[in-house]
C-alpha positions, 0 to 999 in steps of 0.5 A, a space after each residue: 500500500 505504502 509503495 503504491 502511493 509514494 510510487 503514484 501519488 497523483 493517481 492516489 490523490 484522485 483515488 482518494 479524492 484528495 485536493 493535489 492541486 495546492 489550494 490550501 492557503 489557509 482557513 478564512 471564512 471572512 466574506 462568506 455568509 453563513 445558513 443554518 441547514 444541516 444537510 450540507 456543510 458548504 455550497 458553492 454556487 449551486 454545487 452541494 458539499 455534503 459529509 460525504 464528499 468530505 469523507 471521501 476527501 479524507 479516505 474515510 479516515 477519522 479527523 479532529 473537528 478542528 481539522 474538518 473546516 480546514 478540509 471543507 475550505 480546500 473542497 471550496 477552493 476545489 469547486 470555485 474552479 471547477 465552477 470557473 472551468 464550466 463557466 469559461 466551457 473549459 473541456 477534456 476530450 476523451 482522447 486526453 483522459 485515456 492518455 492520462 490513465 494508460 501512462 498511470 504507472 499504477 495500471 500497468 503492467 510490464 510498462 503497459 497499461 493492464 484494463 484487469 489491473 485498473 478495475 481490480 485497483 479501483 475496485 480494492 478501493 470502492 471505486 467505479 471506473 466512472 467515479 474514477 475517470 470524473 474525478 481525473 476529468 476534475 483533475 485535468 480542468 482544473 490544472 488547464 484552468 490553473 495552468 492558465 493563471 500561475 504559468 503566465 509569471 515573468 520575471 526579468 534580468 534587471 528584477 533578478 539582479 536587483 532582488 540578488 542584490 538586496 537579499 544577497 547582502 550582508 552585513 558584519 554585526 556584534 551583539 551585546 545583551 543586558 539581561 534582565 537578571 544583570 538588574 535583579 539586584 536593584 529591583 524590589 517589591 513589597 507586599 502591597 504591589 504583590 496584593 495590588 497584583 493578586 486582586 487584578 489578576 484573580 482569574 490567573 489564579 484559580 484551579 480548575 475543577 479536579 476530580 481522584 478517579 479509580 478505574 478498572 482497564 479491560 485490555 486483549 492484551 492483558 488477556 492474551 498473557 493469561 492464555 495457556 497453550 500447548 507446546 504441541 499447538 505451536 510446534 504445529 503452527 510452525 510446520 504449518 507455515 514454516 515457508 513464511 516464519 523461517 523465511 527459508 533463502 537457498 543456495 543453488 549453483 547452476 550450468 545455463 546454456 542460453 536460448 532466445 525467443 527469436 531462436 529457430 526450433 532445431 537450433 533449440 533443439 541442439 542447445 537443449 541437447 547439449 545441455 542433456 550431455 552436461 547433465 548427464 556428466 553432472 549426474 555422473 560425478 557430482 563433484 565435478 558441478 562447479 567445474 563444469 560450470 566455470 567451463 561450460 555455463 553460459 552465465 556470466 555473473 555466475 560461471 566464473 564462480 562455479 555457478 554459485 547464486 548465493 542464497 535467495 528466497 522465494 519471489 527472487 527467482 523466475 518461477 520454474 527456476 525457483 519451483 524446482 529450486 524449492 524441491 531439492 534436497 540438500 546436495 541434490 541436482 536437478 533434471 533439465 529445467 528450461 526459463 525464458 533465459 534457456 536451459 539449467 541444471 540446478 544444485 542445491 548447496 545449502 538451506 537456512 532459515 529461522 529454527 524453531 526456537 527463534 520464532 516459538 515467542 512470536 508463535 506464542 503471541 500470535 496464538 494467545 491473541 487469537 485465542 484473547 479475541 474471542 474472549 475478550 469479544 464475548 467478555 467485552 459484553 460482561 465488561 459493559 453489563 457489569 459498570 452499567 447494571 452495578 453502577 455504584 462500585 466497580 468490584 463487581 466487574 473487579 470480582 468477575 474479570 479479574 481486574 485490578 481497580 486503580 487509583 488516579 491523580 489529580 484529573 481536570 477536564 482537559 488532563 490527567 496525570 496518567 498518560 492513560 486517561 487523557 482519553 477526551 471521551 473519558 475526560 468527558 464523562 467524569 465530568 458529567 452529571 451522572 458521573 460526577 453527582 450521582 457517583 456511577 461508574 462511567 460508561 465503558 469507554 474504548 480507549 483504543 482498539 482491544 481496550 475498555 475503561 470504566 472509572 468512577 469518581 472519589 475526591 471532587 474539588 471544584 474550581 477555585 482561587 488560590 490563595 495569596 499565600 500559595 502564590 506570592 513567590 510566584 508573583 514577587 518573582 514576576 515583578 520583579 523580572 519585569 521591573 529589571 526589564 525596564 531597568 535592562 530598557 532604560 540603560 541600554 537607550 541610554 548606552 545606545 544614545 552615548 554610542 551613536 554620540 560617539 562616546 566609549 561604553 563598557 559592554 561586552 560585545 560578542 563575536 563578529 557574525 555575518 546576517 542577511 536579510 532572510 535573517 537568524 535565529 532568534 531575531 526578530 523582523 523589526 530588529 533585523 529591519 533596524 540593523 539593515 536601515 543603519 547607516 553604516 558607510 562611514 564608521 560603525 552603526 548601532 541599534 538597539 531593541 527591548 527583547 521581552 523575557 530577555 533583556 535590552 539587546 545592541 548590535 553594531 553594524 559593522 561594514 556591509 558585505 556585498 552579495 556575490 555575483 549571480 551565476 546561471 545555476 543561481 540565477 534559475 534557482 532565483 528564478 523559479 522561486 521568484 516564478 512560482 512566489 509571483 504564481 501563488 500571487 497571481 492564484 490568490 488574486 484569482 481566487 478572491 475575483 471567483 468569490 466576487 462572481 460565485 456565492 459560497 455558504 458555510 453551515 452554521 455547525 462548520 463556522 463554529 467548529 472553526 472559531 
């Protein structure tokens, strides 16, 4: 499956109804009004987009209701050109799809397009031949549509040097930072700004509603260690399919004698006589095979070497080789066996595979999985009776399955402590009234495949704020930073101001660094800007900038270094990067003069999953 769609991934797209054509350039509803009906989630013109479309574009996959707006809005963006493409009577002739579907690489067979091959791919994925070459068709307007607005970007020699240029040039530059923490030692608070602070910011500080939690977990998993089963069961699984679990490689020699298909059938005749003569010696005297292979084989990666293949494994082979191959005992020669390469004669030299005790654990767990699901199917259901019918306690399921009741942390709606039961489902439902007033156990609740939890309530405090105890060396410590920042802001305008006077002041610079305009890491765009816009030409220039969380942060602006010359390499990387920048330009353009022409409504339900 994994080959297929990295190895077709345009047909894949169109199989599953992706969008391939770069639509996505972000959610954004502005301009689009909104209806009420449930029956669909957008419409675009008089085109319908309804779950099912979207289930299609998603492969029936599951996703977040977070994601779901994100994925309507790429089938919006898809049907606004389709809509354009019927309006300006764009078409694809029959003569073109063909063509696009016989060179899928996916539908053939020997480089050759197979009808067998297409339906039975089509079919694995629920897919008519109709769905399939509509969506193609889909596929083909819109590139002729696309094709017609981002190809048309041009972009001159003077723009590309003029843009190398500019983005090419750097500038030396220094760092000095004031850390915040340089000016810890001046600052103080007292209790009445920690107070003032604590009244004004009251929702900082509240906890939320948290509740201690037992819970009993139903897993197959758990299950299956506890199966028992016989050393004979295993032993024959294991003769049953040996060929797959030893995944059995053979090391065979052969003596090829080489025919073609344009050979006539007496000249046949004479190789496969020949052939029946080397048999007959090899036959004869057995320890001569690799003698006569270096002499009389006609295969020039193995007859050098006595006709030694090396070991292989079943699929490696043209299939009447590896048939007979795969019948030989040790040290055994074979009878002629003729391939579409001429005629050979096979010995077998050796046999290797997993044994037996190697693969027994994983024979071990395959059965004892086997032999859970149909337990853990039929008590699954016991699972489920046992937390609804006795809701009051979970010793009940406990007693009758065997299961151990277990204690949580601290739970809030939105996390728990234990990795386990940050479940949404289950954080839900210990929130809910039956759960959380009336004590019951929750529901059974499938947090992944093969395992059920049930939990029930045992501690329940409600939000509420912290005190000002519990938070003051959180707050005094807060302020403080911040009232070492404007001290770190205040000294570094006044260092920068005596800099540009001229005038020396003590500070550490770093080592010298060399920025372009595509920037650093941790800089900032305005700073990046400022040191750019520095005058430079005469001596050294400095800016300055407050980093919040960090300090007052200086740069000296050394001399500017200017962008290397543009080579023919460069200039058509430039070039495309430019074309393909000013395309989505140009497509963004596009989309936005369609939306004009062509109403589009959302549903009431998807603007909010949105929000």
């Amino acid at each position: 499956m994994f080959d297929f769609v990295h190895n077709n991934k345009t047909a894949v797209q169109i199989v599953l109804g992706l969008i391939s054509l770069g639509l996505v350039v972000g959610i954004g509803f502005s301009g689009y009004s909104a209806m009420g009906g449930e029956d669909y989630l957008a419409k675009v013109g008089k085109s319908r987009i309804t779950q099912r479309e979207l289930a299609e574009a998603i492969g029936n996959q599951a996703v977040s209701n977070e994601m779901k707006p994100m994925i309507v809005e790429q089938l919006v963006r898809q049907q606004l050109l389709l809509e354009k493409a019927r309006e300006l009577r764009l078409a694809v002739p029959d003569a073109t799809l063909r063509d696009s579907i016989a060179t899928i690489p996916a539908f053939q067979v020997d480089g050759k397009f197979d009808a067998q091959r297409y339906q039975e791919l089509l079919a694995s994925r629920q897919m008519t031949p109709a769905m399939f070459e509509d969506k193609l068709k889909q596929d083909i307007l819109l590139r002729q549509l696309m094709d017609g607005v981002v190809q048309t970007g041009f972009v001159s020699n003077t723009q590309l040097q003029r843009l190398n240029a500019l983005m090419g040039e750097k500038r030396e530059v220094s760092v000095a930072v004031l850390a915040a923490d340089l000016y810890l030692n001046q600052v103080s608070v007292d209790d009445a700004e920690v107070k003032k602070y604590y009244d004004a910011n009251q929702a900082q500080f509240k906890s939320p509603d948290m509740v201690k939690l037992e819970y009993v977990v139903f897993s197959q998993a758990e299950l299956a260690a506890q199966q028992q089963l016989a050393d004979a069961d295993v032993q024959k699984y294991f003769d049953e399919h040996k060929a797959d679990l030893a995944k059995e490689e053979r090391k065979v020699s052969h003596i090829l004698l080489t025919t073609s298909k344009e050979m006539k059938a007496e000249e046949k005749a004479k190789v496969r006589a020949q052939a029946l003569q080397i048999l007959a010696e090899v036959k004869k005297n057995p320890a001569q095979f690799a003698a006569l292979a270096k002499t009389k084989s006609q295969d020039p990666g193995s007859a050098a070497n006595g006709g030694d293949l090396g070991f292989f494994a079943k699929g490696a082979m043209v299939k009447p080789f590896e048939d007979a191959a795969f019948k030989l005992i040790k040290g055994q020669i074979s009878d002629l066996v003729e391939t579409d390469f001429g005629f050979h004669i096979l010995k077998l030299d050796d046999i290797k595979g997993a044994t037996f005790a190697e693969v027994k654990p994983q024979i071990e767990e395959k059965l004892k999985l086997e032999k859970a699901l149909a337990a853990f199917q039929s008590q699954s259901e016991k699972f489920n009776e046992l937390v609804y019918q006795q809701a009051d306690s979970l010793k009940p399921v406990a007693n009758e399955l065997k299961l151990k009741i277990n204690q949580s942390g601290w739970v809030t709606r939105a996390q728990a402590q234990e990795s386990l039961l940050n479940n949404p489902k289950l954080l839900e439902a210990v929130f809910s009234d039956d759960v959380l007033k009336k004590k019951h156990n929750s529901e059974a609740i499938e947090l992944a495949r093969g395992q059920l939890i049930s939990a029930r309530v045992l501690e329940f405090k409600s939000a509420q704020v912290q005190t000002l105890a519990d938070v003051k060396a959180g707050i005094v410590a807060k302020l403080k930073q911040e009232k070492a920042l404007k001290l770190a802001e205040v000294d570094g305008q006044a260092k920068l101001k005596a800099l540009n006077a001229g005038s020396a002041v003590a500070v550490s610079w770093g080592e010298v660094q060399q920025l372009g305009r595509l920037g650093a890491p941790g800089l900032a765009q305005p700073e990046l800007q400022a040191i750019f816009k520095a005058d430079n030409r005469q001596q050294s220039a400095y800016v300055g900038a407050n980093v919040p969380g960090k300090g007052y942060v200086l740069y000296k602006v050394g001399k500017t270094i200017a962008a290397p010359t543009l080579n023919p390499e460069n200039k058509f990387k430039l070039d495309e990067e430019l074309s393909k920048m000013y395309a989505q330009v140009e497509l963004s353009a596009f989309m936005e003069a369609i939306k004009k022409d062509i109403k589009v409504q959302y549903s009431k339900q998807l603007l909010k999953k949105a929000e």
